[in-house]
Backbone bond lengths (Angstrom), bond angles and torsions (degrees), N, CA, C in turn:
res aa  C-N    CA-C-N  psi(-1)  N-CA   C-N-CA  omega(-1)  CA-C   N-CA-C  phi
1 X - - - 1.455 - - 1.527 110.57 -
2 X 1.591 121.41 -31.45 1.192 117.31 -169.73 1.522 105.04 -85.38
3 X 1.509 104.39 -21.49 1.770 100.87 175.75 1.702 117.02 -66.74
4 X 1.850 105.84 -27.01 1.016 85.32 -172.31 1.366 107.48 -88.88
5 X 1.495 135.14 -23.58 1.382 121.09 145.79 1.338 120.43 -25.82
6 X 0.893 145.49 -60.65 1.594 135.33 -169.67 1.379 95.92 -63.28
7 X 1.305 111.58 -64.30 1.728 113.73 -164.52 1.840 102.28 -30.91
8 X 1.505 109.91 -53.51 1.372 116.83 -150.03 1.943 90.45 -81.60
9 X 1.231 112.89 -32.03 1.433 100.88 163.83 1.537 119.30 -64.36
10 X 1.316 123.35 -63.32 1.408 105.06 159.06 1.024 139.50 -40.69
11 X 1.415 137.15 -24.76 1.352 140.76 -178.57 2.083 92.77 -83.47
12 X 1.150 90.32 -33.60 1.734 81.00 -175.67 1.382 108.04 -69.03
13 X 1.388 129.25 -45.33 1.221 136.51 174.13 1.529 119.36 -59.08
14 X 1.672 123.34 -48.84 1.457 102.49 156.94 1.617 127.36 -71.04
15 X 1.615 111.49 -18.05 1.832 97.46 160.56 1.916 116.62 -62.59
16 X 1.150 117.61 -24.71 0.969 119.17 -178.79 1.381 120.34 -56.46
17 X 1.671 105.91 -66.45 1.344 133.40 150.52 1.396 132.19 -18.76
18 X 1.161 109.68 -66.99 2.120 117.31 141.62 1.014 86.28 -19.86
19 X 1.900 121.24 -109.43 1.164 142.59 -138.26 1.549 108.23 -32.82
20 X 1.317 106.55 -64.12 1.414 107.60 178.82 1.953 128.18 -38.27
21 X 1.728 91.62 -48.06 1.460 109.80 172.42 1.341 115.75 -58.28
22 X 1.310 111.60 -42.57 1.211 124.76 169.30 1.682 134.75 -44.19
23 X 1.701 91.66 -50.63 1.339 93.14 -169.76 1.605 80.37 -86.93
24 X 1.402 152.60 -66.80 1.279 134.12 -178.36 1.504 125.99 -10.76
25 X 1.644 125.33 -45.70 1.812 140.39 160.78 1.483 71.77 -23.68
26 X 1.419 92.90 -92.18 1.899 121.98 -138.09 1.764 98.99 -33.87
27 X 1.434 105.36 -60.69 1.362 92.00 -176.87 1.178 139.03 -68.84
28 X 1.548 110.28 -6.12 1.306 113.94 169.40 1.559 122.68 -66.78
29 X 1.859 89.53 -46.34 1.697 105.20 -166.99 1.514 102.61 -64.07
30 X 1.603 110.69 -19.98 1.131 103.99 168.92 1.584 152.51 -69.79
31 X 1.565 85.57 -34.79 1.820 105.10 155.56 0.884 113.58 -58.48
32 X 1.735 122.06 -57.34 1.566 100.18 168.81 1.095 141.43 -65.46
33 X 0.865 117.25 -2.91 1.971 129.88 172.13 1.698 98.70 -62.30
34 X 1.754 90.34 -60.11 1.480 82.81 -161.84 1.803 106.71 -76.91
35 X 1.292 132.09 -26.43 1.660 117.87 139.36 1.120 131.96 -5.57
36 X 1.147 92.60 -87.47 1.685 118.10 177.63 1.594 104.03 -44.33
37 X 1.699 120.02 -61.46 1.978 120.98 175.49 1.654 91.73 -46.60
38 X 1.419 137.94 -61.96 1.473 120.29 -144.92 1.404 97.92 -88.08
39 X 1.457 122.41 -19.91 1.675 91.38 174.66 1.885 114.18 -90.29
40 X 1.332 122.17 10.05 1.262 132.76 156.49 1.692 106.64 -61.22
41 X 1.087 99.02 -71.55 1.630 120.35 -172.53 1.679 102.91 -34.32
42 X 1.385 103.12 -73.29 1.238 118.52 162.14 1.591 129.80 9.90
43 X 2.036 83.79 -75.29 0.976 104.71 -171.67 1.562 109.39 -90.94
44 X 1.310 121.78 -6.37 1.598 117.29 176.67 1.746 100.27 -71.56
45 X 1.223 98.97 -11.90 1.797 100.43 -157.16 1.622 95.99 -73.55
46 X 1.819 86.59 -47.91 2.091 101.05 -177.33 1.609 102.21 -34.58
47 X 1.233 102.46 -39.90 1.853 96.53 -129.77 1.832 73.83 -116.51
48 X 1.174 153.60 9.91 1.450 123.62 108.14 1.290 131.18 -58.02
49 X 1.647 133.34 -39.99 0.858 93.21 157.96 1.351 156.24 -128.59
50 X 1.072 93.15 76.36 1.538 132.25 -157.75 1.943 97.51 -96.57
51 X 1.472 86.85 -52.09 1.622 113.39 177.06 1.271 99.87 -49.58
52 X 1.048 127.05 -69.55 1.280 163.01 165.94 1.601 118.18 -2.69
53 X 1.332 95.75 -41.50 1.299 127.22 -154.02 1.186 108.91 -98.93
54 X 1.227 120.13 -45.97 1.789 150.91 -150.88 1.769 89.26 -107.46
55 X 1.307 121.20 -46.52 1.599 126.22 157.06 1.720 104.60 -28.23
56 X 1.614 94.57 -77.30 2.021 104.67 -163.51 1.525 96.97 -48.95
57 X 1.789 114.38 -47.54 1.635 95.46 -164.32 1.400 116.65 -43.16
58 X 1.468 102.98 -57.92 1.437 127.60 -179.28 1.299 116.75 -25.16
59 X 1.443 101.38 -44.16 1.794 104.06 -169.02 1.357 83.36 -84.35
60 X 1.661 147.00 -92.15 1.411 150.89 -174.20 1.828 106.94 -5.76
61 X 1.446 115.73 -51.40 1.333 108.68 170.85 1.545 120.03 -78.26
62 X 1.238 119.18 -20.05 1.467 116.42 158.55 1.515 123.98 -61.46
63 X 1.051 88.43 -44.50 1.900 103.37 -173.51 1.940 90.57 -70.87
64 X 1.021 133.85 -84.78 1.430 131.56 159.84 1.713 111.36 14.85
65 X 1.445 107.91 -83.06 1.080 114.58 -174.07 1.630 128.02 -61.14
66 X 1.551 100.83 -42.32 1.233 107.64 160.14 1.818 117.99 -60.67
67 X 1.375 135.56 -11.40 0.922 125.97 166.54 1.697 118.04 -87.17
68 X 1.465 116.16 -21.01 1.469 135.83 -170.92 1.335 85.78 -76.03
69 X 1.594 126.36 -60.71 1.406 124.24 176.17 1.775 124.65 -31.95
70 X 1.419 93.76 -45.66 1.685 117.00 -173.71 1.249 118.50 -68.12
71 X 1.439 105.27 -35.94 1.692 129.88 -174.21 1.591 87.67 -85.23
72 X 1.046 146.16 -81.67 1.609 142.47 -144.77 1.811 96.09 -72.28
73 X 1.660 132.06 -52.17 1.298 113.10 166.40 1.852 133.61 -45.07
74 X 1.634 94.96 -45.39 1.780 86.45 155.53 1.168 131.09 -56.87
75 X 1.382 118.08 -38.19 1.460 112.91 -166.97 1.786 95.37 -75.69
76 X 1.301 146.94 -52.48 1.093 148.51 170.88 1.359 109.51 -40.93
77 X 1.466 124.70 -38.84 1.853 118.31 164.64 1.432 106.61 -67.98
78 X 1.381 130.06 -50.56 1.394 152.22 -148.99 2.443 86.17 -72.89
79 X 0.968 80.05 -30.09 2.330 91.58 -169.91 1.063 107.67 -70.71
């Protein structure tokens, strides 16, 4: 009778043991989840503005040219 007391205490103590291990997985896989989401995020942020960036040139070389345009038609009225 006393063995099976122990037995059923040990068996309670390694279900316990699981449990614990168990919930430890979860919270790990969980940090990394949320890791893994903020260095995504992160990087969606880079690469707007990145866009962003490559946008302003775009306009600066538009505006540019349209002034090179402006400058060489005067001088051809100005001739």
């Amino acid at each position: 009778m006393e063995r099976e007391d122990d037995e059923g205490e040990e068996n309670e103590r390694e279900k316990k043991e699981r449990m614990r291990r168990e919930s430890r997985r979860r919270e790990k896989e969980k940090e990394r989840e949320e890791e893994r989401g903020g260095r995504e995020e992160e990087r969606e942020g880079e690469e707007e503005e990145e866009s962003r960036r490559r946008e302003r040139g775009r306009r600066r070389a538009r505006r540019r040219r349209r002034e090179e345009v402006s400058l060489v038609q005067k001088e051809k009225k100005d001739a």
